[in-house]
Residue frames as qw, qx, qy, qz and C-alpha x, y, z in Angstrom:
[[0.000, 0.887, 0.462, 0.000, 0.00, 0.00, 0.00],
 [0.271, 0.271, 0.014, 0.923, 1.35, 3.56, -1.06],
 [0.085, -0.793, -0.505, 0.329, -0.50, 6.59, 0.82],
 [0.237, 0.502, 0.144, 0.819, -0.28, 10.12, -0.69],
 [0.215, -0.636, -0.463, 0.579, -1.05, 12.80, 2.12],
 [0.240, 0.523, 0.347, 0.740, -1.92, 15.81, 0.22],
 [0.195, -0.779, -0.198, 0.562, -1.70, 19.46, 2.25],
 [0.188, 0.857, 0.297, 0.377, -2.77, 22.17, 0.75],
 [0.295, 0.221, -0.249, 0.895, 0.04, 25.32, 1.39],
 [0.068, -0.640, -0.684, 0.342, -1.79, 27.31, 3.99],
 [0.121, 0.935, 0.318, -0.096, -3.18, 30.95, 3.98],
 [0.425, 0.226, 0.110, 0.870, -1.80, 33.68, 1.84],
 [0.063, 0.098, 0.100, -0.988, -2.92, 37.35, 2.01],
 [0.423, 0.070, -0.578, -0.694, -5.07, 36.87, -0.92],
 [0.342, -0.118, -0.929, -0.076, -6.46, 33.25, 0.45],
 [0.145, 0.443, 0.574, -0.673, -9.49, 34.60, 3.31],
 [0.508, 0.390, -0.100, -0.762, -10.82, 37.44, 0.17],
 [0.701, 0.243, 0.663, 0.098, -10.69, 33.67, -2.17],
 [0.341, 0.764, -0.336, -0.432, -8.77, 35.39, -4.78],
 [0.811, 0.573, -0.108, 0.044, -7.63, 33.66, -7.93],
 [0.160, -0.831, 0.519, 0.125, -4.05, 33.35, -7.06],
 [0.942, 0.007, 0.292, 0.168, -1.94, 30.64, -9.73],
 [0.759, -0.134, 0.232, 0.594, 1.17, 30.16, -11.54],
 [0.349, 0.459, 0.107, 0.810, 0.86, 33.50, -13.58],
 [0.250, -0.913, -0.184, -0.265, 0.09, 35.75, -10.41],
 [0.076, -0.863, 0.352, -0.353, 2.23, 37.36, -7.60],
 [0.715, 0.161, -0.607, 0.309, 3.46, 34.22, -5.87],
 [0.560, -0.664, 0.194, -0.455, 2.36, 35.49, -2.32],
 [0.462, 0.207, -0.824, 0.253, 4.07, 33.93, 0.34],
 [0.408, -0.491, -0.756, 0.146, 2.09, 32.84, 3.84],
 [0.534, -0.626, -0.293, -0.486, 1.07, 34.84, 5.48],
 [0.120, -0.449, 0.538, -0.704, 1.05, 35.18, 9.28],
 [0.870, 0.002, 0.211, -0.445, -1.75, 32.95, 9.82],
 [0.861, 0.381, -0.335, -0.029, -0.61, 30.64, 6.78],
 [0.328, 0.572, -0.715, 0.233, 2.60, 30.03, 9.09],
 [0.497, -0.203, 0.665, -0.519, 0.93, 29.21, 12.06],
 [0.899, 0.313, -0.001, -0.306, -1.45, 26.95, 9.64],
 [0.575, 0.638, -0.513, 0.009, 2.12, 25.43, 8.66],
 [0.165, -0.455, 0.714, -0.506, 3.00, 24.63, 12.06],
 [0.770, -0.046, 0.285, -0.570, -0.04, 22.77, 12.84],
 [0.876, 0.404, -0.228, -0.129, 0.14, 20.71, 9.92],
 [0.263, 0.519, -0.739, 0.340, 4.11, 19.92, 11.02],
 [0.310, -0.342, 0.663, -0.589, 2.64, 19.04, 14.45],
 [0.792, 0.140, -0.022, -0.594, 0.25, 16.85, 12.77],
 [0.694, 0.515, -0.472, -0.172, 2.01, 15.24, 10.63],
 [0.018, 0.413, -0.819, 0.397, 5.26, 14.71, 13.17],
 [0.482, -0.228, 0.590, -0.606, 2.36, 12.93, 15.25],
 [0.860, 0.406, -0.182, -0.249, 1.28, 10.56, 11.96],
 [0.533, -0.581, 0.613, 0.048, 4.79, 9.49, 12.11],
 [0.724, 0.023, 0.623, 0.295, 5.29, 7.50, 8.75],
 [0.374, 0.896, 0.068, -0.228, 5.93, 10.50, 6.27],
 [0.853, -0.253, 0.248, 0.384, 8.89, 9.24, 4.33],
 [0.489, 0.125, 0.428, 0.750, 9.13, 11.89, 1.95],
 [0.166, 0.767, 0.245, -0.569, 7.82, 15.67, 1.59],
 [0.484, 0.267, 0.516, 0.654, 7.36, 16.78, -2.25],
 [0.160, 0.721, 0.629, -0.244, 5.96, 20.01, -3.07],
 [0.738, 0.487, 0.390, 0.258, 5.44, 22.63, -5.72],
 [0.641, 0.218, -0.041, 0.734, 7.62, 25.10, -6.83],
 [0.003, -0.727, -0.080, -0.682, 5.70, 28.48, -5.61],
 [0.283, 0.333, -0.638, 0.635, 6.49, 29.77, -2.41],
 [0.594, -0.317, 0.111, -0.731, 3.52, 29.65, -0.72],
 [0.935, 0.170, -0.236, -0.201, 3.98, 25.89, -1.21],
 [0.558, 0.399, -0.497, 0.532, 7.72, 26.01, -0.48],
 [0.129, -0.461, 0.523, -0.705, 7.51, 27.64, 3.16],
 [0.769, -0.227, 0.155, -0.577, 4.66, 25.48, 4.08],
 [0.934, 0.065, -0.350, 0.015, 6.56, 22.09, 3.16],
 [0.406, 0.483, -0.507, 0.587, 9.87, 23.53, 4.72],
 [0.478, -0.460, 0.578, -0.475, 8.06, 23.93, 8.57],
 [0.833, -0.441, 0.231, -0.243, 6.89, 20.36, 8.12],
 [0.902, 0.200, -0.292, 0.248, 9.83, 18.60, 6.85],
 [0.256, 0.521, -0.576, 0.576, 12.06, 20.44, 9.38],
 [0.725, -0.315, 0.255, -0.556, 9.51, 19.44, 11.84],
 [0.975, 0.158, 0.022, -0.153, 9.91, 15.86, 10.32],
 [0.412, -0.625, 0.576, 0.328, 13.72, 15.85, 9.72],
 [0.733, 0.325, 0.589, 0.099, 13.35, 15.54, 6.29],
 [0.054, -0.359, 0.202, 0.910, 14.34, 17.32, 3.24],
 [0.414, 0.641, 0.357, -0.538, 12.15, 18.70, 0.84],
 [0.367, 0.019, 0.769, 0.522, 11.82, 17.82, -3.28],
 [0.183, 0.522, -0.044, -0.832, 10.28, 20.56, -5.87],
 [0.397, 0.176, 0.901, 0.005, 8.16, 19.43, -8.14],
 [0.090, 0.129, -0.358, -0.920, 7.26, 22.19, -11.14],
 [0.394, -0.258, -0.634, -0.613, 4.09, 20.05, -12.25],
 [0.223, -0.592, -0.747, 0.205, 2.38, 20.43, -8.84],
 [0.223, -0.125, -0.070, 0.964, 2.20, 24.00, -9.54],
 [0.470, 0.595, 0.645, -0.093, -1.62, 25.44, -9.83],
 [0.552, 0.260, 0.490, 0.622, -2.72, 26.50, -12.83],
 [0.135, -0.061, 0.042, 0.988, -2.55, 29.68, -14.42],
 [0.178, 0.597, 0.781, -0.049, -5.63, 32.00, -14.70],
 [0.477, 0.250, 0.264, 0.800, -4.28, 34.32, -16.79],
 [0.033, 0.437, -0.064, 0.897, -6.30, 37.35, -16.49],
 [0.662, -0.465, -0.559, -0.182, -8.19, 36.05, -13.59],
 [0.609, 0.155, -0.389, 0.673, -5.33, 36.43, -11.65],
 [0.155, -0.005, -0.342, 0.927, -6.04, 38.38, -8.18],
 [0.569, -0.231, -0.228, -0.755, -10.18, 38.59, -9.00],
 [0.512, 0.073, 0.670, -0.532, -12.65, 36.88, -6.52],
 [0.206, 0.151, 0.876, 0.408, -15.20, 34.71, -8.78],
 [0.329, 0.600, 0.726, -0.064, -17.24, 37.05, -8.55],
 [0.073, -0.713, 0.229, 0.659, -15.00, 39.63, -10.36],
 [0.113, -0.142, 0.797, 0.576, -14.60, 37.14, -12.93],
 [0.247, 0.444, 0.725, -0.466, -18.33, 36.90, -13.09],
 [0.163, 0.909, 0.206, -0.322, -19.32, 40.31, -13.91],
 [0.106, 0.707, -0.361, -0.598, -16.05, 41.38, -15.93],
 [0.374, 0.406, -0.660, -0.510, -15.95, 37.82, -18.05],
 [0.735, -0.092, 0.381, -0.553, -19.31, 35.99, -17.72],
 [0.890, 0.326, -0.271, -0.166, -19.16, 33.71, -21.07],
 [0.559, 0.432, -0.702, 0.095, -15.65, 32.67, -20.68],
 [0.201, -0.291, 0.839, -0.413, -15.90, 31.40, -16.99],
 [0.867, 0.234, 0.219, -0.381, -19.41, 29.79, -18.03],
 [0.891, 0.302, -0.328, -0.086, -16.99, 28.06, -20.41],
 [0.304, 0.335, -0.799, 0.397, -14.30, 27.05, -18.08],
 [0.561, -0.185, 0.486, -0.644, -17.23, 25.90, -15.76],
 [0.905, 0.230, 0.008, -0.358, -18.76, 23.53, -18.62],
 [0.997, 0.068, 0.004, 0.030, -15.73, 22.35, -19.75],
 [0.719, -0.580, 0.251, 0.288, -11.79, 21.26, -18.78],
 [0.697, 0.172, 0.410, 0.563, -10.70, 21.99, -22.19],
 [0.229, 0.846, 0.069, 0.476, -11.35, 25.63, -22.15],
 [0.451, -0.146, -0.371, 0.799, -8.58, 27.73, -20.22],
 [0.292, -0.686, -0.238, 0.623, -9.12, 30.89, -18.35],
 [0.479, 0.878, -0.019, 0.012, -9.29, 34.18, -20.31],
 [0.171, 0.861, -0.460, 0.135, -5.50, 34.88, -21.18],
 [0.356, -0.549, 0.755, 0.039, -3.94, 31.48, -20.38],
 [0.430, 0.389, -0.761, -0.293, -2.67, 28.84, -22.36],
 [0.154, 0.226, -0.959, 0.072, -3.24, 26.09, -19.90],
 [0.697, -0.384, -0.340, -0.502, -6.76, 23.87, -19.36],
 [0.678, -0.385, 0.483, -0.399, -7.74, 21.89, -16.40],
 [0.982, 0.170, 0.023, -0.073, -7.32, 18.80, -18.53],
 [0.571, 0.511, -0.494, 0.411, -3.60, 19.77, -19.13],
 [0.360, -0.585, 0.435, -0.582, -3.72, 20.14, -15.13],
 [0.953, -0.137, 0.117, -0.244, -4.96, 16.72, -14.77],
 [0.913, 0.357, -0.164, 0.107, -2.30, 15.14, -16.85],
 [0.386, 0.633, -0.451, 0.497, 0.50, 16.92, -15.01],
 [0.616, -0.435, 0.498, -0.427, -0.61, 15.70, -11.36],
 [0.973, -0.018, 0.209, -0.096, -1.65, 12.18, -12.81],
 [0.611, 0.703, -0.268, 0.246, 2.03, 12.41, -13.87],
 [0.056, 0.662, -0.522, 0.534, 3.12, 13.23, -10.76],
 [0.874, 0.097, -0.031, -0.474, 1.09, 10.69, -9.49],
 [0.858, 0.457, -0.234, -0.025, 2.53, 8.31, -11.57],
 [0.455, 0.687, -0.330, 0.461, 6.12, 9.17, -10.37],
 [0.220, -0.490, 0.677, -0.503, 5.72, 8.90, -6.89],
 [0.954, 0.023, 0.039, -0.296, 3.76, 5.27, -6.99],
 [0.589, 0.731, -0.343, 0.028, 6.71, 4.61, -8.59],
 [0.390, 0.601, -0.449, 0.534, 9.30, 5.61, -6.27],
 [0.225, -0.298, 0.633, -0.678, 7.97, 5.28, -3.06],
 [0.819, -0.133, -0.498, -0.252, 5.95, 1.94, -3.56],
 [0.705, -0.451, -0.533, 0.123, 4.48, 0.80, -0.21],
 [0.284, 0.149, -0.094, 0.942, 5.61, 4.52, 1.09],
 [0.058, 0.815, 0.576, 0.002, 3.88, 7.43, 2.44],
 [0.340, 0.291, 0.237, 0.862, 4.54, 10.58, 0.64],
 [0.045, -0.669, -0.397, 0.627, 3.71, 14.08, 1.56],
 [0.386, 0.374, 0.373, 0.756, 2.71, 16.28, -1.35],
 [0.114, -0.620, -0.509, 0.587, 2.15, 19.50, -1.00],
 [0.245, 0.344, 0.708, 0.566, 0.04, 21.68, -3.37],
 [0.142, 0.025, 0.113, -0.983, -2.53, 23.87, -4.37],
 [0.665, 0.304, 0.515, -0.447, -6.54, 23.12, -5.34],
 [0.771, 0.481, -0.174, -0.379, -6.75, 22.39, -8.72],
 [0.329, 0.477, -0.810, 0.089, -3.69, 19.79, -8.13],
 [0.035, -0.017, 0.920, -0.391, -5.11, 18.27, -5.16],
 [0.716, 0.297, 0.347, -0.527, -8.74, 18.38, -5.77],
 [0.631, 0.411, -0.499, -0.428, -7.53, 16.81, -9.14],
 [0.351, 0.075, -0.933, -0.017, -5.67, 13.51, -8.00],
 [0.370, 0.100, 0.698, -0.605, -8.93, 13.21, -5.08],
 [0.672, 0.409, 0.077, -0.613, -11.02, 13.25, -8.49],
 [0.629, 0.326, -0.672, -0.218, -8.88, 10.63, -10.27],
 [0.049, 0.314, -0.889, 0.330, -9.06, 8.62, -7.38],
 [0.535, 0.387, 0.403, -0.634, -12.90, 8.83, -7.02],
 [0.216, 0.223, 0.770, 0.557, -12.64, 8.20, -10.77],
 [0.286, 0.679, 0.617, -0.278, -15.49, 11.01, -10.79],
 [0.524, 0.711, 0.191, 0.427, -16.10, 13.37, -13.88],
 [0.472, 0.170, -0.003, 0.865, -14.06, 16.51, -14.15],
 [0.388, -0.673, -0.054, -0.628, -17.00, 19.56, -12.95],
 [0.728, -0.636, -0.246, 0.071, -16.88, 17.66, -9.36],
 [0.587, 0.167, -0.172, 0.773, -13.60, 19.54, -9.13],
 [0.194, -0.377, 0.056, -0.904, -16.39, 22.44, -7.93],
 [0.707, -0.560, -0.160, -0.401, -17.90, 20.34, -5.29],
 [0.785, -0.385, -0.401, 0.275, -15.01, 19.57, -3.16],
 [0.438, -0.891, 0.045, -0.113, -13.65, 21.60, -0.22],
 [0.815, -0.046, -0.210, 0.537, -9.67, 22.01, 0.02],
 [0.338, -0.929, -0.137, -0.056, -9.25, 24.36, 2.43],
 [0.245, 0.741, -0.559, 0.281, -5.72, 26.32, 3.29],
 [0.285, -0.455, 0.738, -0.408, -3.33, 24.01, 5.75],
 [0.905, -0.060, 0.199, -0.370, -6.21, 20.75, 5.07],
 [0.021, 0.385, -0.878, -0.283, -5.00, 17.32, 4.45],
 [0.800, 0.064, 0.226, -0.552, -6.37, 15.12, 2.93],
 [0.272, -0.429, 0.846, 0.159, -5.16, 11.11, 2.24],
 [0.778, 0.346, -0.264, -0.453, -5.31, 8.52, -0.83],
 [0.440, -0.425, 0.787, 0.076, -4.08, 5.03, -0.55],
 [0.695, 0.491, -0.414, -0.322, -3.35, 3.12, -3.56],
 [0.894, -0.181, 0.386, -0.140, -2.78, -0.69, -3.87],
 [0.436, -0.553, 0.443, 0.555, -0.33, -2.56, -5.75],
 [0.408, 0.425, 0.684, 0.430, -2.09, -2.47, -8.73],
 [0.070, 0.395, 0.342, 0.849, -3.09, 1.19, -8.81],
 [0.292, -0.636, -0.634, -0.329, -6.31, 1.00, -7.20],
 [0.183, 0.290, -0.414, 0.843, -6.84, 3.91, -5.53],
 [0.415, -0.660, -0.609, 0.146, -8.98, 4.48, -1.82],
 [0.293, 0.483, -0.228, 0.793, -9.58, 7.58, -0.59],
 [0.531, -0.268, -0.757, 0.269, -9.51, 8.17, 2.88],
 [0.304, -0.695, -0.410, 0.506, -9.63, 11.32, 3.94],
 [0.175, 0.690, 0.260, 0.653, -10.85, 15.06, 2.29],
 [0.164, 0.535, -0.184, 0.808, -9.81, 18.16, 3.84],
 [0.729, -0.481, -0.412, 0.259, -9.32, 17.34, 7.15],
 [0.136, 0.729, -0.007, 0.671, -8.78, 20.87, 9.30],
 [0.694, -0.626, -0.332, 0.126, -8.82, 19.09, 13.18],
 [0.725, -0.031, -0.250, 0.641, -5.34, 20.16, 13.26],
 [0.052, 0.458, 0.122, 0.879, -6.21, 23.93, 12.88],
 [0.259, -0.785, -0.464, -0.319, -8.38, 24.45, 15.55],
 [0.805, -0.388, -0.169, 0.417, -6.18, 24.94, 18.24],
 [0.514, -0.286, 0.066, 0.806, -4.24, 27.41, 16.33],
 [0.240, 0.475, 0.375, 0.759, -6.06, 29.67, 14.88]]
């Protein structure tokens, strides 16, 4: 059995208003909160006790939040470009309901379907899919019969929860991955994935 723990970086500025914030925006880093959210998770984790490995993606929100728990964990830490979320080109820094009102049609099409991008970006949700289930792919691999920390954003981690569910691509808008949550998949030695746990936030109460 492989497990994948999947924590979501915790709170930027931006992350309370639920701004748009992905690979073509400012690259916020935590927050004050978001550290303390970082901590937790560390304290969590440390208390799990069978994290053999901490991946996570290249932006820095992502970076500070793996770094408390793998020093927490005595581990180092491995960058991963394709867990990066995806771009939302002129979205960038709007609530949804800026994007709403300033570009109703095109978010109606990136609602309907995973093959239209964001106004002004290049990259779909489907090309998102393929670059987790890649990553995925890569750590089954390598850490067969392993648990692996990845750490990410939503559209990465709600994605591999949705290949794991095997459910369509829209249910990416009906799950909850909250800053600092974890949430855990366990795959078998054929693939088959179980998922055990969706944005799980016990750790947070305490510290916020």
């Amino acid at each position: 059995m492989t497990t994948l723990v999947l924590l979501r970086h915790g709170e930027t500025l931006l992350t309370p208003q639920r701004r748009l914030s992905g690979s073509g925006g400012s690259n916020p880093g935590l927050s004050p909160a978001g550290r303390r959210q970082a901590e937790a998770a560390a304290e969590a984790l440390a208390h799990r006790g069978d994290i053999a490995a901490v991946v996570t993606s290249p932006m820095r929100r992502c970076q500070e939040t793996a770094r408390s728990v793998a020093a927490r964990l005595g581990l180092s830490v491995r960058v991963d470009r394709d867990l990066r979320e995806a771009d939302f080109g002129a979205w960038e820094g709007l609530t949804f309901t800026e994007v709403r009102e300033r570009y109703p049609d095109d978010l109606s099409a990136w609602l309907a379907s995973p093959e239209v991008p964001p106004s002004g970006a290049a990259e779909t949700m489907q090309q998102v899919a393929r670059r987790a289930a890649a990553v995925r792919d890569g750590l089954l691999a390598q850490y067969a019969g392993a648990t692996v920390l990845v750490v990410s954003h939503v559209g990465p981690l709600r994605t591999l929860i949705r290949l794991a569910l095997q459910a369509p691509p829209h249910s990416l808008f009906r799950m909850e991955v909250a800053a600092a949550s974890l949430s855990t998949v366990t795959y078998d030695e054929d693939g088959t994935a179980t998922v055990q746990a969706v944005n799980d936030t016990h750790h947070l109460v305490r510290h916020l």
